[in-house]
C-alpha positions, 0 to 999 in steps of 0.5 A, spaced: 500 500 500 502 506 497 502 513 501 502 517 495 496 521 495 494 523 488 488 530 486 486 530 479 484 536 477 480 536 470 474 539 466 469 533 469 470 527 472 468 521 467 465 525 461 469 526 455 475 523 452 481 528 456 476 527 462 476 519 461 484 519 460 484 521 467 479 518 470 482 511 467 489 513 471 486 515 477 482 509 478 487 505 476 491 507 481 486 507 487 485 500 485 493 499 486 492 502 492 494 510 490 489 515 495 486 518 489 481 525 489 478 529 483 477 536 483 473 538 476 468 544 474 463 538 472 461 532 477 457 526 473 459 520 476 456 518 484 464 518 486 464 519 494 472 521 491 470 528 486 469 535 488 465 539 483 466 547 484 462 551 486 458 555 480 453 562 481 448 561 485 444 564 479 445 558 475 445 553 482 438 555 482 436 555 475 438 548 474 434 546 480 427 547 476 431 546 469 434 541 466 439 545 462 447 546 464 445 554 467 452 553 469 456 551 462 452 557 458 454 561 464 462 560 463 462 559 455 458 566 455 462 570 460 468 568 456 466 569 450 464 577 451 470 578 456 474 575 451 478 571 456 478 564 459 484 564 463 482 570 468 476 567 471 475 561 475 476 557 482 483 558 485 483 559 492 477 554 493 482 549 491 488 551 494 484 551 501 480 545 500 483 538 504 485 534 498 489 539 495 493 541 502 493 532 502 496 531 495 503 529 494 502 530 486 496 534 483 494 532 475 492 537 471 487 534 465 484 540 460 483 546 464 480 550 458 473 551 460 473 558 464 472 553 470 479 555 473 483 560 474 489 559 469 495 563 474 494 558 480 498 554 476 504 558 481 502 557 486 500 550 486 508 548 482 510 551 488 507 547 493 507 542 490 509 537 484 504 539 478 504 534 472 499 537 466 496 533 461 495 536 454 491 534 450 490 539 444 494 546 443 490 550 448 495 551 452 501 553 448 497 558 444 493 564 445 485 561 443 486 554 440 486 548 440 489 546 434 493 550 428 499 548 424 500 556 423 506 557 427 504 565 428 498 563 431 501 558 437 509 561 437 507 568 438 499 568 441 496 570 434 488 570 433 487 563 430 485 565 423 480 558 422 474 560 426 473 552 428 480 552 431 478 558 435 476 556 443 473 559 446 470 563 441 471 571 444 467 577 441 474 581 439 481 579 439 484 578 446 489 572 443 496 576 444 494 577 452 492 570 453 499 568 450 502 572 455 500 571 461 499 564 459 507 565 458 507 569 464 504 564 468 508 558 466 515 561 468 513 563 474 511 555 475 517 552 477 514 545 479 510 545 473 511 538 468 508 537 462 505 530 458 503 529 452 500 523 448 503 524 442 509 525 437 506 531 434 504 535 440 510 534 444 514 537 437 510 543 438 511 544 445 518 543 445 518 550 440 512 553 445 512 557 452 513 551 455 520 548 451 523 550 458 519 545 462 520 537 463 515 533 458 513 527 457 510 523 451 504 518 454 500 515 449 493 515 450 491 507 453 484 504 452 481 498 455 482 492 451 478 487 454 472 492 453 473 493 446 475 487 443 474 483 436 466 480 436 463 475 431 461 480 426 455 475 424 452 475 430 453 481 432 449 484 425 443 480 425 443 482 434 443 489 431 439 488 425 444 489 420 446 487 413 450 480 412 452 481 406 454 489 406 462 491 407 461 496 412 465 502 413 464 506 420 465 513 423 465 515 429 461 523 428 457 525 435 452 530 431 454 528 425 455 534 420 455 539 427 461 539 428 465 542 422 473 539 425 471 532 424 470 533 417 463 531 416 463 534 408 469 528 407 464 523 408 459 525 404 463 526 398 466 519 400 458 516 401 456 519 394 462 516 390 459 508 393 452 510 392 452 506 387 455 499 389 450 494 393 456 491 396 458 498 401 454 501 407 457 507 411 455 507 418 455 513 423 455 513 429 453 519 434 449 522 428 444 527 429 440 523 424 436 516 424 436 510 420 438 508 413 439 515 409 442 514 402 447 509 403 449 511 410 445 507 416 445 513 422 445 510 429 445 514 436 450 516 440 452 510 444 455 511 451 455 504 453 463 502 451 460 495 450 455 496 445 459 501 442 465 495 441 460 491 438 458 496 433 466 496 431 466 488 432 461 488 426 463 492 421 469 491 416 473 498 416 473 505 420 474 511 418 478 517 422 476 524 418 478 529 422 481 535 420 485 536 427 486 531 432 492 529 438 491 521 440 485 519 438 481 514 443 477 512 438 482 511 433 484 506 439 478 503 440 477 499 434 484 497 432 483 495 438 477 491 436 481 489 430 479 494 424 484 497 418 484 505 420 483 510 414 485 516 416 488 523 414 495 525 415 492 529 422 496 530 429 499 523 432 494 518 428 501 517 423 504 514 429 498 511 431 496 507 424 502 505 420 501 506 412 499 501 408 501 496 414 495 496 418 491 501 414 491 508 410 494 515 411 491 520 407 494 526 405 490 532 409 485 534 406 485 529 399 478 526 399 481 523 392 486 521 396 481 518 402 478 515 396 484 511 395 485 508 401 478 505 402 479 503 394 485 499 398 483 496 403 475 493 400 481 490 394 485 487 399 484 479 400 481 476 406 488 473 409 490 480 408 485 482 411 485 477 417 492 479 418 491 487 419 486 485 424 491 481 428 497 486 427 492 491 431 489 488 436 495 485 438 498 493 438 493 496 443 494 489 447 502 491 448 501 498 448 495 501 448 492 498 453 490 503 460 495 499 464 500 499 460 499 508 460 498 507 468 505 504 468 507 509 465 505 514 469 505 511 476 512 511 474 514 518 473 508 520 478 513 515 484 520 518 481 518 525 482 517 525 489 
């Protein structure tokens, strides 16, 4: 039985791909015998183990009679007008609450969100050992979370594509955020941050925090959840075709959220609308039922039936414009899929071309084409060896223990 007392603070507990990252190390660890407390802006678990922030009264009251996230609307609106996302939120409630004062190591996850006061970042290195997990681009630039403009990341320019702006802000604040963001992170002397990428540590180390010590853990899923299926009896438990190859895509809202390039897919459903053989599967859309040649399904939350949907399918498609180490990427290799994908992010570290699946080059829907065009061509043999080659990756080095692992040792060597 391990001492070490470890606070996880993070945007929420459980909801949401960074959130569940930390949430599978914290109850990894309390399982191996870690204390292990959860400070977020947003609790949806029934843990005895997270605090949620305090929120505006206003909001409290609001949601009491309404089922509608007051307190949400209230932060997104605060910092849209104010232009600042960094200058508001708790600071002195997590400095003087029992589970800060207790912890050995705090592990920060997203901090974006207006729930969190970025400058108690000085205090907290100061008394602590702070490890910070990225996992995008906010923290290094003035309001994004993803760009490939150097001047926009480097020196704190307005991002110029508006779906990589986060938050959205009334005017241009991006230069003063970067700046107290720098300001912020040299005066915190403890502060270590960790990556799930090659590709977001590479931007890091020419950012505001190259002067910190940085780690590259990659993302880890659980891999007996999600696991190769008996796709025959999966589509008839699910009602859907046996004689179809089917190319999934994970899309919560469908063609709502432009970064995951939606228009892509569309382009790429028309181009098979044609042949019988082909059926495109969304997954979190926001339509339902058989449109065309895409068969639309509801947000699945339950991990379970959520593999089982990638046990009955064939391919998976990744078309996102802009991404870190993706879980979903993870899952269905790990359920023995080839992935298609563009060259976006860690994913090329992630999916090897033309071993086990296909790197478009970004944005090339003729491209895309072509890898779909290649994995329907390849022969079953073929095919059985790239779903092999996949499950045994995310087996041996995907999995939530062997991420832990990782992280309990850094955590162990730091104190």
């Amino acid at each position: 039985m391990t001492s070490l007392k470890l606070l996880i603070i993070g945007t929420t507990d459980n909801k949401g791909g960074a959130a569940s990252v930390g949430w599978n190390i914290g109850e990894t660890l309390r399982y191996r015998g870690y204390s292990v407390k959860y400070i977020v802006g947003f609790k949806f678990s029934d843990s005895p183990h997270v605090h949620e922030l305090k929120t505006p009264w206003l909001t409290r009251f609001l949601e009491h009679y309404l089922p509608y996230n007051f307190t949400g609307l209230y932060r997104h609106f605060s910092s849209f007008l104010l232009a600042n996302d960094i200058d508001r939120g708790a600071s002195e409630e997590i400095l003087n609450h029992p589970w800060y004062k207790e912890a050995d190591i705090v592990h920060c996850q997203n901090l974006h969100g207006s729930y969190f006061k970025l400058d108690t970042l000085v205090r907290m290195s100061k008394e602590k050992k702070v490890f910070w997990t990225l996992h995008d681009m906010w923290a290094i630039s003035g309001n994004c979370v993803y760009t490939d403009d150097p001047t926009v990341w480097k020196s704190g320019a307005r991002a110029k594509v508006s779906i990589m702006e986060y938050p959205p802000m009334l005017w241009n604040n991006a230069k003063y955020l970067w700046s107290k963001k720098k300001q912020i992170y040299q005066n915190s002397p403890s502060l270590s941050v960790i990556v799930p990428s090659r590709w977001l540590g590479d931007k890091v180390k020419e950012s505001i925090l190259k002067d910190k010590n940085l780690s590259v853990i990659y993302n880890g899923i659980n891999s007996e959840v999600f696991k190769p299926g008996d796709k025959a009896k999966l589509r008839l438990k699910y009602n859907i075709q046996r004689d179809k190859r089917i190319v999934t895509f994970v899309a919560q809202g469908g063609g709502y959220d432009p970064r995951k390039g939606w228009n892509y897919i569309e382009k790429l459903a028309k181009a098979y609308e044609n042949d019988p053989n082909i059926l495109f599967m969304c997954i979190g859309g926001a339509k339902k039922g058989q449109i065309g040649n895409i068969l639309y399904v509801p947000n699945i939350s339950d991990k379970k039936i959520l593999a089982e949907y990638y046990g009955l399918s064939d391919v998976f498609l990744f078309t996102s414009l802009a991404e870190n180490c993706p879980l979903v990427v993870l899952e269905s290799m790990s359920c023995g899929l080839p992935v298609i994908s563009f060259d976006v992010g860690g994913v090329p570290e992630l999916v090897e071309h033309k071993v086990n699946g296909y790197i478009a080059k970004y944005k090339d829907g003729i491209d895309l084409s072509s890898g779909l065009n290649w994995i329907l061509s390849l022969p079953i043999t073929e095919l059985n060896k790239i779903s092999n080659s996949n499950r045994a990756e995310v087996v041996s080095k995907y999995s939530i223990d062997k991420m832990v692992d990782v992280y309990e040792n850094l955590f162990k060597n730091s104190i």
